[in-house]
C-alpha positions in Angstrom: -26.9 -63.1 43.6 -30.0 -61.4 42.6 -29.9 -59.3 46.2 -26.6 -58.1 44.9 -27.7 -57.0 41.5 -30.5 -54.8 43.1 -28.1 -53.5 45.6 -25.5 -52.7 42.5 -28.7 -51.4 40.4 -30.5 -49.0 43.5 -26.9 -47.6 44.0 -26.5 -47.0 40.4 -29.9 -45.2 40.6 -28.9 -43.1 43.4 -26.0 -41.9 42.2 -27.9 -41.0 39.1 -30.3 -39.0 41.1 -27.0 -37.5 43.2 -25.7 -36.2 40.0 -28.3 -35.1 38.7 -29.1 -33.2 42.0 -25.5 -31.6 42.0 -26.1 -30.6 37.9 -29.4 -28.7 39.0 -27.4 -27.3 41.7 -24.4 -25.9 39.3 -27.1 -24.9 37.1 -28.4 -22.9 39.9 -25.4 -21.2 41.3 -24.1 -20.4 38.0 -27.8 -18.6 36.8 -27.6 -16.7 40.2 -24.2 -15.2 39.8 -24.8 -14.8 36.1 -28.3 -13.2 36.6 -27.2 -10.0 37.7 -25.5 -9.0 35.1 -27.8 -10.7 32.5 -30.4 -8.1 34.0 -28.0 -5.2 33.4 -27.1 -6.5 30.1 -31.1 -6.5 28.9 -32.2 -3.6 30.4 -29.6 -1.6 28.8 -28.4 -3.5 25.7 -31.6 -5.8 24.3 -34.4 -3.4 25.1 -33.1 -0.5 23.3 -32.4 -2.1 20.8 -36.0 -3.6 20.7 -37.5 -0.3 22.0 -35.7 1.1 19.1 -36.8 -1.5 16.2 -40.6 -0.4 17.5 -40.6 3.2 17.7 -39.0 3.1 14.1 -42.5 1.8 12.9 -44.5 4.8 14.0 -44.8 8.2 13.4 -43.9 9.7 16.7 -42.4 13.3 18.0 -41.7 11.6 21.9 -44.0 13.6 23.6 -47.5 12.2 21.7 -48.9 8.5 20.9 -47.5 7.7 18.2 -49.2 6.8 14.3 -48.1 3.6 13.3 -47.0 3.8 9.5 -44.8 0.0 9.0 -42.2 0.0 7.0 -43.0 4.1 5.8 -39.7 5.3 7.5 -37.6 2.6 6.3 -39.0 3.7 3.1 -38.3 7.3 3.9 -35.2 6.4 4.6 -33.9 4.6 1.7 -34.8 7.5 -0.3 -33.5 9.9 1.4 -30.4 11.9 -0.4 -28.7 13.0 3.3 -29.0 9.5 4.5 -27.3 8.0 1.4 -24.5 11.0 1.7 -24.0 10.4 5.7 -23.7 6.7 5.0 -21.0 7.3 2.5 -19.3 9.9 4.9 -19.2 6.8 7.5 -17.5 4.8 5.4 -14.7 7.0 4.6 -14.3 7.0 8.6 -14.6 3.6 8.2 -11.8 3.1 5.8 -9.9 5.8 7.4 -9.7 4.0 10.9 -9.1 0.5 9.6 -6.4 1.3 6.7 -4.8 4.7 8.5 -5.6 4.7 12.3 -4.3 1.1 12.8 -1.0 0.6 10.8 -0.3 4.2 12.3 -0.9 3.0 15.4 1.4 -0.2 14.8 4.6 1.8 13.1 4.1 4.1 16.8 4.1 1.3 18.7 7.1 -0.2 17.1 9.0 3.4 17.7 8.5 2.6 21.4 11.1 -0.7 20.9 13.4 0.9 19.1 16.7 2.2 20.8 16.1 5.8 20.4 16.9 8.3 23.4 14.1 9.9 25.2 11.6 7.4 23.6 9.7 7.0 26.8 9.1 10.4 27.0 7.9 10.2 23.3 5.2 7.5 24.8 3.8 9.9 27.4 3.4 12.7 24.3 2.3 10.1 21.7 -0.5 8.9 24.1 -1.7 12.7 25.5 -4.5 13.3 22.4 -6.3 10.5 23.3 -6.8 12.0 26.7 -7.8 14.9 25.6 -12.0 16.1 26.0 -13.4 15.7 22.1 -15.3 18.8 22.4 -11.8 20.4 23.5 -9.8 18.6 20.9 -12.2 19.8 18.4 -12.1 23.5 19.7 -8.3 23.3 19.2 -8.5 22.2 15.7 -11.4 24.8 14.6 -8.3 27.4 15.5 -5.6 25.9 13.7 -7.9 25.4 10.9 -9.1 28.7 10.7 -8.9 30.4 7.2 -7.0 33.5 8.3 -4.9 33.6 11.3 -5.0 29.7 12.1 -1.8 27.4 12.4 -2.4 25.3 10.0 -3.0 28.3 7.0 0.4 30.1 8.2 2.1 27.0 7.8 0.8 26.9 4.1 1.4 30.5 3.7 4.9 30.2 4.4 5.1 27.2 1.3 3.5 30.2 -0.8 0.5 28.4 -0.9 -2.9 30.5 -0.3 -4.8 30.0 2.7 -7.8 27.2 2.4 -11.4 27.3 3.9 -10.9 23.6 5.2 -14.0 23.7 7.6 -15.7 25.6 5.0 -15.1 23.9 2.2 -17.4 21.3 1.0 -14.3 19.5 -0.4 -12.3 19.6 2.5 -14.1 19.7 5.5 -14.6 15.8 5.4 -10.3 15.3 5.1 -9.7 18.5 7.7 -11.9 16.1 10.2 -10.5 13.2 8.8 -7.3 14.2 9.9 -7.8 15.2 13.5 -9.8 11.8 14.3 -6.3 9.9 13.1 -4.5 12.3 15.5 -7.0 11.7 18.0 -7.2 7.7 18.1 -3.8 6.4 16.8 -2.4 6.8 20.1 -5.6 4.2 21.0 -4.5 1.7 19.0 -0.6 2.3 19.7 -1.1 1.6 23.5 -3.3 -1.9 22.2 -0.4 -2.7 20.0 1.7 -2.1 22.7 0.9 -4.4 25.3 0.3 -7.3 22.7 4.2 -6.4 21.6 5.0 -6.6 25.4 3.4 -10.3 25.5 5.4 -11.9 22.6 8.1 -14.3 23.7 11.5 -12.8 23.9 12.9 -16.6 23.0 11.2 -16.3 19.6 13.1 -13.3 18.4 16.3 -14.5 19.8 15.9 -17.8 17.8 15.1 -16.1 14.7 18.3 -14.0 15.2 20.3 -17.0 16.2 19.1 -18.0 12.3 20.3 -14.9 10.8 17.2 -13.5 10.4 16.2 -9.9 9.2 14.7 -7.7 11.4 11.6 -7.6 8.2 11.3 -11.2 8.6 10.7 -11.4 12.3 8.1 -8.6 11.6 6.6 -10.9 9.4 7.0 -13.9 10.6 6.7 -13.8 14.6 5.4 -9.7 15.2 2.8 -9.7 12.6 1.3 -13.7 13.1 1.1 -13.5 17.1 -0.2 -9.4 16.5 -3.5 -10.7 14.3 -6.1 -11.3 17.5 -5.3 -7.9 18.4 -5.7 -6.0 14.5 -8.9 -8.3 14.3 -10.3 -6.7 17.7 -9.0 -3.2 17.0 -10.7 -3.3 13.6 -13.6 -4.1 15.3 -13.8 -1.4 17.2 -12.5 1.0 14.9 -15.7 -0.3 12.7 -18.4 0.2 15.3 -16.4 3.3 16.1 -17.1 5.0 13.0 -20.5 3.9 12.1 -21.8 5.3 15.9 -19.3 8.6 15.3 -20.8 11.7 16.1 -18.8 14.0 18.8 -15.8 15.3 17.0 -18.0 15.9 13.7 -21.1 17.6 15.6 -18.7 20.2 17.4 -16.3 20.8 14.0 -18.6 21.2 11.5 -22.2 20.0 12.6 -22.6 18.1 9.7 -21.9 21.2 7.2 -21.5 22.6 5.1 -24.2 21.3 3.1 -24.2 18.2 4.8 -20.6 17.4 3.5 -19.7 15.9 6.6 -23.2 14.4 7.9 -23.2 11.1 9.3 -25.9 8.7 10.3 -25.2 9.9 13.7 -25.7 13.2 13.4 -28.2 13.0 11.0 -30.4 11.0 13.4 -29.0 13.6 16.3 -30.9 16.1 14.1 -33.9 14.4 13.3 -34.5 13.3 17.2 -33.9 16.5 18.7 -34.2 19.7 16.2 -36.9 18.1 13.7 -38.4 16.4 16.8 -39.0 13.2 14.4 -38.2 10.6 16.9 -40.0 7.6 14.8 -37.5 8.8 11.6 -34.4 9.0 13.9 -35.0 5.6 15.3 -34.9 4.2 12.1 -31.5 5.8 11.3 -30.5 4.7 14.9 -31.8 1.0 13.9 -29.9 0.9 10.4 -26.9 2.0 11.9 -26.9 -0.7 14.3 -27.9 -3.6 11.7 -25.0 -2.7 9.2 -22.2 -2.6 12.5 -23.8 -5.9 13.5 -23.4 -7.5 9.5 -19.9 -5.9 9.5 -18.8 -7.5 13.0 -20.3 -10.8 11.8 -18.4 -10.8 8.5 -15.0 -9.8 10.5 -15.8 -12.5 12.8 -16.5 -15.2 10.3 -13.3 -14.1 8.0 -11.1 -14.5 10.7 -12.5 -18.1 11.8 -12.0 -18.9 8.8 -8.1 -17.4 8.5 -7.1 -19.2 11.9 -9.0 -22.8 10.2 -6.3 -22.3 7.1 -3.7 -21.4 9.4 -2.7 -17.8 7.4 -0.8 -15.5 9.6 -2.0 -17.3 12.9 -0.2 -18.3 16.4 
């Protein structure tokens, strides 16, 4: 009796030792398939970010050693009129993207379902901004908005209105580029809102019909709920979108005039390259990572919190 419960107790053991052989070895395999990318992923991701957070310490023009100075820039920074102005102009991207880009880029999508003739056509135009070079896009507009024989004036010339100086204007150079980012990146978002459309259950709408309801209701109660983990991720990306934005503003206006359309990322384009004050721009680079890293965390968390109480989910 006692051979049998060392027999039972060394085969116990061993298979202890078997599994924890065969853990070690999935642990293994999974850190060698995994390391590759985990390599790419810190090289090019982490240590910028970290080479970034240093440099913004020091007083440095890229070519010298750099002076350390602490917290000087941040202080620099903080105080800094331009900075504060560029900050606000992100925002308005900001609330642009997330409160114009998107819903336009839902009410086009829904245009593609509806039983209007030539509509697939209207997909193929509809999408063509978006493939469009920015630096070409933003050559077109700088035409149609110019003050004397653009598009854009003619067409308020023939309302009787006079012509506008809308890249030249402090007051309407920010809604003139404003307007040609929506143009540009709707069709984004429509494509997005597209194939999320695409994957709702034909059985759910056929059932809500079957219950006499509206076409309003099933926006609202099967479109809009199963549509949410597809707003969440495009407002996500329309927020880090226009807190790094910098293309479409640098060849338009280059921040005039003024500064009445600088942004962070052209701001610290300026400071890097023309003012050569690479310790200053990292700082601005820094910032504007921290607040699209607070901003993502907060969208994250509401929408935890939105699925836990069950408003407008699956």
């Amino acid at each position: 009796m006692q051979q049998v419960h060392t027999s039972l107790s060394q085969v116990k053991a061993e298979a202890k030792v078997k599994a924890k052989k065969r853990k070690m070895k999935n642990v293994l395999t999974i850190t060698l398939f995994v390391s590759p990318a985990l390599i790419v992923y810190a090289l090019y991701v982490i240590y910028p970010i970290l080479a970034t957070l240093n440099y913004s310490f020091y007083d440095w023009s890229g070519s010298n050693v750099g002076t350390f100075i602490g917290l000087q820039n941040y202080v620099q920074l903080f105080n800094d009129s331009i900075f504060w102005t560029a900050l606000l102009n992100n925002t308005w991207i900001t609330l642009t993207s997330v409160f114009v880009q998107i819903p336009l880029g839902l009410i086009m999508a829904l245009m593609l379902f509806a039983p209007i003739k030539g509509i697939k056509l209207m997909s193929s135009v509809y999408f063509f901004p978006f493939l469009m070079s920015t630096v070409a896009i933003g050559l077109l507009w700088i035409y149609m908005f110019d003050p004397i024989n653009g598009s854009i004036n003619q067409l308020i010339n023939f309302f009787g209105f006079e012509n506008v100086a809308w890249l030249s204007g402090e007051n309407s150079a920010l809604i003139a580029v404003l307007f040609v980012i929506v143009w540009q990146f709707a069709p984004f978002y429509m494509i997005l809102f597209r194939a999320a459309i695409v994957g709702i259950p034909e059985e759910l709408y056929e059932a809500a019909e079957i219950d006499g309801a509206k076409p309003w209701h099933k926006f609202i109660k099967i479109t809009l709920p199963l549509l949410m983990p597809t707003i969440v991720s495009s407002s996500i990306l329309a927020i880090v979108g226009s807190l790094k934005a910098f293309d479409i503003f640098y060849v338009m206006t280059g921040g005039g005039p003024n500064h009445a359309t600088e942004l962070m990322g052209t701001y610290m384009f300026k400071q890097a390259f023309v003012n050569f004050n690479m310790g200053y721009a990292s700082a601005i680079a820094f910032v504007m990572f921290f607040i699209a890293l607070i901003v993502v965390i907060i969208i994250q968390v509401l929408d935890y919190y939105r699925q836990k109480k069950g408003v407008f989910s699956e």
